[in-house]
SEGUDO-42020 format. One line per field, with one value per residue (C-alpha): residue in three letters; y, z, x; residue number from 1. Coordinates in nm, 3 decimals. Example, Ala and Ser with C-alpha at 12.3 -4.5 7.8 and 13.67 -1.06 7.14 Angstrom:
type <- Ala, Ser
py <- -0.450, -0.106
pz <- 0.780, 0.714
px <- 1.230, 1.367
seq <- 1, 2
***
This chain:
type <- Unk, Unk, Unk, Unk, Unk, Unk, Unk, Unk, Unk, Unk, Unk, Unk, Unk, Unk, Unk, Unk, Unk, Unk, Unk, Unk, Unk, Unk, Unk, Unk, Unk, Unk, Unk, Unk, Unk, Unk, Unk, Unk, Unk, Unk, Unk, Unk, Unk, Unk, Unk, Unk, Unk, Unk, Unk, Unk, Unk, Unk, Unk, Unk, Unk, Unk, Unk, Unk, Unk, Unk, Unk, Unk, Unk, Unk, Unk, Unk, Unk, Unk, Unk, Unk, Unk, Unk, Unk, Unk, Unk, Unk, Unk, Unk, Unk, Unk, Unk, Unk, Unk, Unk, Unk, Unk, Unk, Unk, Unk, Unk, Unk, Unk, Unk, Unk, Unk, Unk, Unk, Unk, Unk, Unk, Unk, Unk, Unk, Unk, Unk, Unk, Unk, Unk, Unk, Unk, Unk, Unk, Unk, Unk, Unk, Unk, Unk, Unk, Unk, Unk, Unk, Unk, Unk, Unk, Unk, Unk, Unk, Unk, Unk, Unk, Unk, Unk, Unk, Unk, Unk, Unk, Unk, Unk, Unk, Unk, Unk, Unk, Unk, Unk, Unk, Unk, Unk, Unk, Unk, Unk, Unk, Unk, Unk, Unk, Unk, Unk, Unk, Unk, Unk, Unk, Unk, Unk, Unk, Unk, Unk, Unk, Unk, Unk, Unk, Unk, Unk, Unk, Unk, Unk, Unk, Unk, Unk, Unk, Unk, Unk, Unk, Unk, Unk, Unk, Unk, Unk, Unk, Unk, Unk, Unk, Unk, Unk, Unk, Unk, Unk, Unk, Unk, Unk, Unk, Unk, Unk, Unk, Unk, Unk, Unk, Unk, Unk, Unk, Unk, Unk, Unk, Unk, Unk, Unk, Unk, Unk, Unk, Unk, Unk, Unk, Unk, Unk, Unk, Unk, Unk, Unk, Unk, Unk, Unk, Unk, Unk, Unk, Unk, Unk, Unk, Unk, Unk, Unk, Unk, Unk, Unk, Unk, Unk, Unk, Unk, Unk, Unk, Unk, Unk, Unk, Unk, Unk, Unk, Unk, Unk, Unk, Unk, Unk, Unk, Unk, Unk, Unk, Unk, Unk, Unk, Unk, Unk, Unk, Unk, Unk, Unk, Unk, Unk, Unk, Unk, Unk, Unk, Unk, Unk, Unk, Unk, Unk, Unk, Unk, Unk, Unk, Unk, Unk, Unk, Unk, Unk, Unk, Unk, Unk, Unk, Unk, Unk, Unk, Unk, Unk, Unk, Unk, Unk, Unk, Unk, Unk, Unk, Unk, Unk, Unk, Unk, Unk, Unk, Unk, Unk, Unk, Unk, Unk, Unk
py <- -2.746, -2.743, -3.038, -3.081, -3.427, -3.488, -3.289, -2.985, -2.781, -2.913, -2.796, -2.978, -2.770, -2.829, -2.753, -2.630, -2.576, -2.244, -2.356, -2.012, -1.958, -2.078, -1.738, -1.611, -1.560, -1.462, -1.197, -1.028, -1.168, -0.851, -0.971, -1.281, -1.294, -1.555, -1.546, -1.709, -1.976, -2.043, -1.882, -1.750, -1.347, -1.321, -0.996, -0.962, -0.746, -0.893, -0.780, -0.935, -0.966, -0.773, -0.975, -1.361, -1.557, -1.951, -2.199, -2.335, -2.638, -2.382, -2.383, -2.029, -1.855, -1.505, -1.246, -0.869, -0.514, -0.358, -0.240, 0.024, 0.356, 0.661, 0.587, 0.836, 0.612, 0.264, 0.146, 0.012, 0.005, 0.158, -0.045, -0.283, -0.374, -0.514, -0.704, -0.833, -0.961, -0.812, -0.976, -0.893, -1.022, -0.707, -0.715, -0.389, -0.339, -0.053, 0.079, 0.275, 0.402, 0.616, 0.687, 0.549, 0.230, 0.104, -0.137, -0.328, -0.607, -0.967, -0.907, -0.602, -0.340, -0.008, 0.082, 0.301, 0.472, 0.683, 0.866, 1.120, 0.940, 1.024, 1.293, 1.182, 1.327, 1.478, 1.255, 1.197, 1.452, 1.168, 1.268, 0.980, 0.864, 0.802, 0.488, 0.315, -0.071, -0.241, -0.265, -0.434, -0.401, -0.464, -0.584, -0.244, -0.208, 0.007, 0.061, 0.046, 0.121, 0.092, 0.435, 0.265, 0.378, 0.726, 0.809, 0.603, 0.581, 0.387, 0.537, 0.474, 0.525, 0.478, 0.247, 0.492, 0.616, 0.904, 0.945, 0.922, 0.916, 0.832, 0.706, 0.600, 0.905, 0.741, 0.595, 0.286, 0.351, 0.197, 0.307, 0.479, 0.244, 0.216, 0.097, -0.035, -0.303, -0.476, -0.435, -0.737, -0.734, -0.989, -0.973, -1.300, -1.082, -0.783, -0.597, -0.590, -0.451, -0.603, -0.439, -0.558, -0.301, -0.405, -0.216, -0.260, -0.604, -0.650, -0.659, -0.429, -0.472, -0.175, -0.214, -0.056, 0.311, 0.271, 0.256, 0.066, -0.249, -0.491, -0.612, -0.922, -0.860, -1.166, -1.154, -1.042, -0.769, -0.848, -0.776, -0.909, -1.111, -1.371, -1.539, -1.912, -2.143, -2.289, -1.949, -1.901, -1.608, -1.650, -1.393, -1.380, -1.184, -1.085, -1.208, -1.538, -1.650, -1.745, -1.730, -1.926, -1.768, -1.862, -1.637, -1.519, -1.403, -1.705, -1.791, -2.184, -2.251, -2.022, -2.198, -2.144, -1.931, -2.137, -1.944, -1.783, -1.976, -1.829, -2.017, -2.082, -2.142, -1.729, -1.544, -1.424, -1.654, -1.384, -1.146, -0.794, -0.466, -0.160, 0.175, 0.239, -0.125, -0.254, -0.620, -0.652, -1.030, -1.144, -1.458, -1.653, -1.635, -1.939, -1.882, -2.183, -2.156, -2.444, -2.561, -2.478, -2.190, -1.824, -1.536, -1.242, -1.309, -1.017, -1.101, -1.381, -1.591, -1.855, -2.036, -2.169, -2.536, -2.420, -2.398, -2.082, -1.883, -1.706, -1.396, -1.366, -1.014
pz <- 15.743, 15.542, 15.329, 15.140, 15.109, 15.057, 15.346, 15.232, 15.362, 15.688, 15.912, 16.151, 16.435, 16.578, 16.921, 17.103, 16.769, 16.833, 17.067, 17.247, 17.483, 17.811, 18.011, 17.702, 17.669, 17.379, 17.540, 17.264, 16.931, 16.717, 16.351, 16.192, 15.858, 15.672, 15.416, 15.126, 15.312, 15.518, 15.811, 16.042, 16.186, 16.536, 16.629, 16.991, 17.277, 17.540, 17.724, 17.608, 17.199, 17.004, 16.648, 16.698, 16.436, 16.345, 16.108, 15.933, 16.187, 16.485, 16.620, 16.755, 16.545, 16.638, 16.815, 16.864, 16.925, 17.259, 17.355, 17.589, 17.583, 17.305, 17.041, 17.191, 17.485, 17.312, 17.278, 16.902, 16.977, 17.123, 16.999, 16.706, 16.506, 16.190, 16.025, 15.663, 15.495, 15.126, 14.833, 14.967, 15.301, 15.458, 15.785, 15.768, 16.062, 16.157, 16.496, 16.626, 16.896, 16.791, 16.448, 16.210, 15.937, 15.967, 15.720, 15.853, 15.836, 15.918, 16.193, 16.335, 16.227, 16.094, 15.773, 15.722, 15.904, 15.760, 15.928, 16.233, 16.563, 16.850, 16.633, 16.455, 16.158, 16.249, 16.284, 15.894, 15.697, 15.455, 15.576, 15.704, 15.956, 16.241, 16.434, 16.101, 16.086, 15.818, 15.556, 15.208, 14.931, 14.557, 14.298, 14.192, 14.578, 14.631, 14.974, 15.061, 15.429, 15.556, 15.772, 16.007, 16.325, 16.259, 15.878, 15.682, 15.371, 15.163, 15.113, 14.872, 14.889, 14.683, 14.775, 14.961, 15.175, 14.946, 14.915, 14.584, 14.665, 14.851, 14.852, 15.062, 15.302, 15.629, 15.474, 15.341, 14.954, 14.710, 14.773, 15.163, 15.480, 15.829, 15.981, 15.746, 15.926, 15.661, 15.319, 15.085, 14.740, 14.486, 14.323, 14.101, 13.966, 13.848, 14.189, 14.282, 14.609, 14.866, 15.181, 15.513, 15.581, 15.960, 16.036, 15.657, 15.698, 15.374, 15.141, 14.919, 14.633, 14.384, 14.059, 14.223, 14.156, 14.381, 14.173, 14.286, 14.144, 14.358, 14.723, 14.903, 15.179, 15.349, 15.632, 16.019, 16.111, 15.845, 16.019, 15.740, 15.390, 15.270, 14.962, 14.970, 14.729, 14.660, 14.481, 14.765, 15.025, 15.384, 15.632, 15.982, 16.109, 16.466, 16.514, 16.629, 16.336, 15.972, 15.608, 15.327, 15.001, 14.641, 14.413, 14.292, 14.661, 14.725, 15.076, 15.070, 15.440, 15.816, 16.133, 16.462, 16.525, 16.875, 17.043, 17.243, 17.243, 17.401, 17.680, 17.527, 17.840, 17.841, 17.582, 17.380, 17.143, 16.897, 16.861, 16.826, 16.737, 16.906, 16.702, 16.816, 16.720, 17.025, 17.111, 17.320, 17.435, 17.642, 17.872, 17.971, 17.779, 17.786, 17.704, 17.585, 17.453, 17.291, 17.006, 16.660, 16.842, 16.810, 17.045, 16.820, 16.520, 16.425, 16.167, 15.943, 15.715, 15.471, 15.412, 15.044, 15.171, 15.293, 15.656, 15.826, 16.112, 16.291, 16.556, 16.865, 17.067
px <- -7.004, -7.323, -7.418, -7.744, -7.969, -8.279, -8.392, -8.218, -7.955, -7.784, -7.550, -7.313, -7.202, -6.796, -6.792, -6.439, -6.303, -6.158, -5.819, -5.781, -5.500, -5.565, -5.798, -5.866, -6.208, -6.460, -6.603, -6.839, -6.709, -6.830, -6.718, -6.505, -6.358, -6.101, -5.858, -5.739, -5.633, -5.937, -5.749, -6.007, -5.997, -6.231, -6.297, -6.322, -6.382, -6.187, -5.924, -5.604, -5.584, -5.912, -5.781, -5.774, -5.640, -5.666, -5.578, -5.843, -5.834, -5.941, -5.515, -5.445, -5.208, -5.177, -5.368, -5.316, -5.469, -5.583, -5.883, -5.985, -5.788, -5.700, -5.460, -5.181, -5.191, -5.116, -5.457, -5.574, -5.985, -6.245, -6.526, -6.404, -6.716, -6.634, -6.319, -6.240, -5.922, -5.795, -5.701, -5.331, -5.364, -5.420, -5.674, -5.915, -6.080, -6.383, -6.413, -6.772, -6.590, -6.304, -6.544, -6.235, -6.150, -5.785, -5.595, -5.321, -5.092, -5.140, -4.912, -5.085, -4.892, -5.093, -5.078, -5.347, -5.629, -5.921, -6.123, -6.030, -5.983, -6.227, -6.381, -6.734, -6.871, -7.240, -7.518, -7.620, -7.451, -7.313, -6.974, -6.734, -6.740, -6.986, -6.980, -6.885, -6.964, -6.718, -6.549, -6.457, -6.224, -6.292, -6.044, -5.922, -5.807, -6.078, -6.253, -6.628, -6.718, -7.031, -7.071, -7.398, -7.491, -7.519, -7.434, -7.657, -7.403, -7.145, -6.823, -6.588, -6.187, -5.945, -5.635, -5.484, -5.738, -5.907, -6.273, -6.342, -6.769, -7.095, -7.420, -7.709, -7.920, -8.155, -8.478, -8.631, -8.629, -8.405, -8.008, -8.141, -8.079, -8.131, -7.860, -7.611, -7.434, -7.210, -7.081, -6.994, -6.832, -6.892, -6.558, -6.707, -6.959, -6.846, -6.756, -7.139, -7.170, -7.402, -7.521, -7.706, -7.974, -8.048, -8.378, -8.515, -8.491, -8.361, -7.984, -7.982, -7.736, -7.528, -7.289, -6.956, -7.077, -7.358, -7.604, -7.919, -7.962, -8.215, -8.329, -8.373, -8.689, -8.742, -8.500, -8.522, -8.263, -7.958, -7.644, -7.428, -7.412, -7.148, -7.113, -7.013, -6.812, -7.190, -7.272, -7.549, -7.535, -7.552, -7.697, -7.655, -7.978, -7.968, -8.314, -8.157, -8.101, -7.920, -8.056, -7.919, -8.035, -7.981, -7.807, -8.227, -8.287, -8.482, -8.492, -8.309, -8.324, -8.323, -8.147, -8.149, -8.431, -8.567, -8.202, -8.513, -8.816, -9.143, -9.346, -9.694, -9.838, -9.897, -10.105, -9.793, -9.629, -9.495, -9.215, -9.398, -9.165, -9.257, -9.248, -8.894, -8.839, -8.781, -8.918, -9.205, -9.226, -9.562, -9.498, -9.236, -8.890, -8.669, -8.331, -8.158, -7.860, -7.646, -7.517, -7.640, -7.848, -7.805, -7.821, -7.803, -7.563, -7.353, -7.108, -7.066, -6.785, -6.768, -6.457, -6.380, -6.506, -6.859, -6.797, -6.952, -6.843, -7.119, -6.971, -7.229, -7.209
seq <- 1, 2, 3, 4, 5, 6, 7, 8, 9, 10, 11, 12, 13, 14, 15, 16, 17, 18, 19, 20, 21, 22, 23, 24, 25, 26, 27, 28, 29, 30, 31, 32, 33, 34, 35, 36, 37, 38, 39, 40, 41, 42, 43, 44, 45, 46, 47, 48, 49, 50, 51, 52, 53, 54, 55, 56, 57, 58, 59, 60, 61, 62, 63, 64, 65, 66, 67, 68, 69, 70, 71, 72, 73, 74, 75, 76, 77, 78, 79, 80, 81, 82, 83, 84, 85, 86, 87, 88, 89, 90, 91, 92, 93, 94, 95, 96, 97, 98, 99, 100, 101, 102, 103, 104, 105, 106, 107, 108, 109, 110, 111, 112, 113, 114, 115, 116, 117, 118, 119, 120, 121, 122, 123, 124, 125, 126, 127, 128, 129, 130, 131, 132, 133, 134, 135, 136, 137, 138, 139, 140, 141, 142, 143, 144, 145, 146, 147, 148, 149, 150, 151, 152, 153, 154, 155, 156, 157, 158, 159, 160, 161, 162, 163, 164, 165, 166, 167, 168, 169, 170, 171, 172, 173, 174, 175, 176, 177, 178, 179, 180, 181, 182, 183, 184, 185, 186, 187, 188, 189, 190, 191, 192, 193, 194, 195, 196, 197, 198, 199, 200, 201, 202, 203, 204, 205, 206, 207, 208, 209, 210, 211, 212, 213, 214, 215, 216, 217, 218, 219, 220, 221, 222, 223, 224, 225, 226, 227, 228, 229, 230, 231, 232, 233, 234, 235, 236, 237, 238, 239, 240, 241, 242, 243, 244, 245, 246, 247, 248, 249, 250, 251, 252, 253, 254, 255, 256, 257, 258, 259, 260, 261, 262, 263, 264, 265, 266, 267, 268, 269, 270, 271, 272, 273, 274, 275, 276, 277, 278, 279, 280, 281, 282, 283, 284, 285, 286, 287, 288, 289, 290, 291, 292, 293, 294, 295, 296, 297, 298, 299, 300, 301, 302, 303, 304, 305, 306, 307, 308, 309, 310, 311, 312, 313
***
């Protein structure tokens, strides 16, 4: 829950709130999502159930999908990434893995799947899909996916499953990305479509024809943008932290970002990117994890009472 005084924005973390059946572990918690009803949708990669769901009060509800194995052979993943809920209910899932999007029921059942399974489009020819990262719907039942790891595009499908167009190309100018992790739609505001641009630090944001309209800069690695009943948008950045930004852009508050903490006693006390963009730490690394600090954040959700869910891989 976030609540703000008159030392700004706060957060109060609730330990053991999920209630998972007993062995059931959170293994790499790729994405989370909730509905209309504050139900909440963890994407997992564990081995029993990859969709989680709970009541708003963290009670287990449901859980289905297997990981692990081609479709022909019963599995439902390879490598679930990303998850959202429709207007209707419906659970859309994206998979880097098997290179596909999927819509289906609460329940698990498929209803749709786009993309070809186990067969990738090539490496940034704006063609869906390659290791596609998530996906959204607008009001008109559209679909925007967010084609990321190795098709630096938005796609756009109509309700039943036909691309209709695309945008994007691999760069760092206005409408190009590098690595597109997550796609949000403001359906308060017109349909405007907001995207995390990972290694442009930066959320870039489109009317619902893609054309360019803005970006937000100050943020470390965006893997994903919300919108929360405050109006404000929250970003979970996998540089071990989360944003809260005002509808302007305007950087409100960050939290968590001591998930690693440096050891000053050695000459390095910063977090310098190679040219590949790996880190390269100097000294001593402490890793302390706990409550209220982040690993790497991957996917976030707000509910319609301000609580945020933050997925960890």
């Amino acid at each position: 829950m976030v609540t703000f005084g008159s030392e700004g924005y706060k957060f109060e973390v609730v330990e053991g709130f999920f209630k998972r059946p007993r062995g059931w572990p959170f293994v790499e918690a790729a994405d989370v999502a909730v509905d209309k009803d504050d139900n909440v949708y963890v994407l997992n990669r564990g081995p029993y159930a990859a969709v989680m769901i709970f009541d708003k009060d963290g009670d287990y509800l449901d859980g289905w999908g297997r990981i692990g194995g081609r479709p022909e052979t019963g599995f439902d993943f390879q490598v679930p990434h990303g998850i959202s809920v429709g207007p209707d209910g419906s659970v859309y899932t994206s998979d880097t893995g098997d290179h596909t999007v999927r819509r289906w029921t609460k329940e698990g059942k498929l209803l749709l799947t786009m993309g070809d399974p186990m067969k990738s489009a090539p490496v940034q020819s704006g063609h869906p899909f390659n290791r596609p990262t998530h996906l959204t719907v607008a009001t008109n039942g559209d679909f925007y996916a967010s084609d990321g790891y190795g098709n630096s595009h938005i796609h756009c499908f109509d309700p039943y499953g036909q691309l209709k167009f695309s945008w994007g190309g691999h760069g760092s100018g206005p409408g190009q990305f590098d690595t597109i992790h997550s796609v949000f739609i403001d359906t308060e505001d017109g349909d405007k479509v907001y995207a995390a641009d990972r290694y442009n630090n930066r959320v870039q944001f489109f009317t619902p024809n893609g054309d360019f309209l803005g970006e937000w800069t100050d943020l470390n690695l965006a893997n994903a943008v919300r919108k929360g009943p405050d109006g404000n948008f929250y970003v979970a950045e996998l540089d071990h932290s989360v944003s809260v930004l005002s509808p302007q852009g305007e950087v409100l508050t960050r939290w968590g970002r001591t998930g690693v903490e440096l050891d000053d006693s050695d000459t390095g006390s910063g977090l310098p990117t190679s040219p590949s963009r790996n880190p390269m730490i100097k000294g001593k690394v402490k890793h302390e994890p706990g409550p209220g600090l982040f690993g790497a954040p991957h996917g976030i959700a707000v509910d319609s009472q301000g609580s945020f869910y933050v997925a960890e891989v």
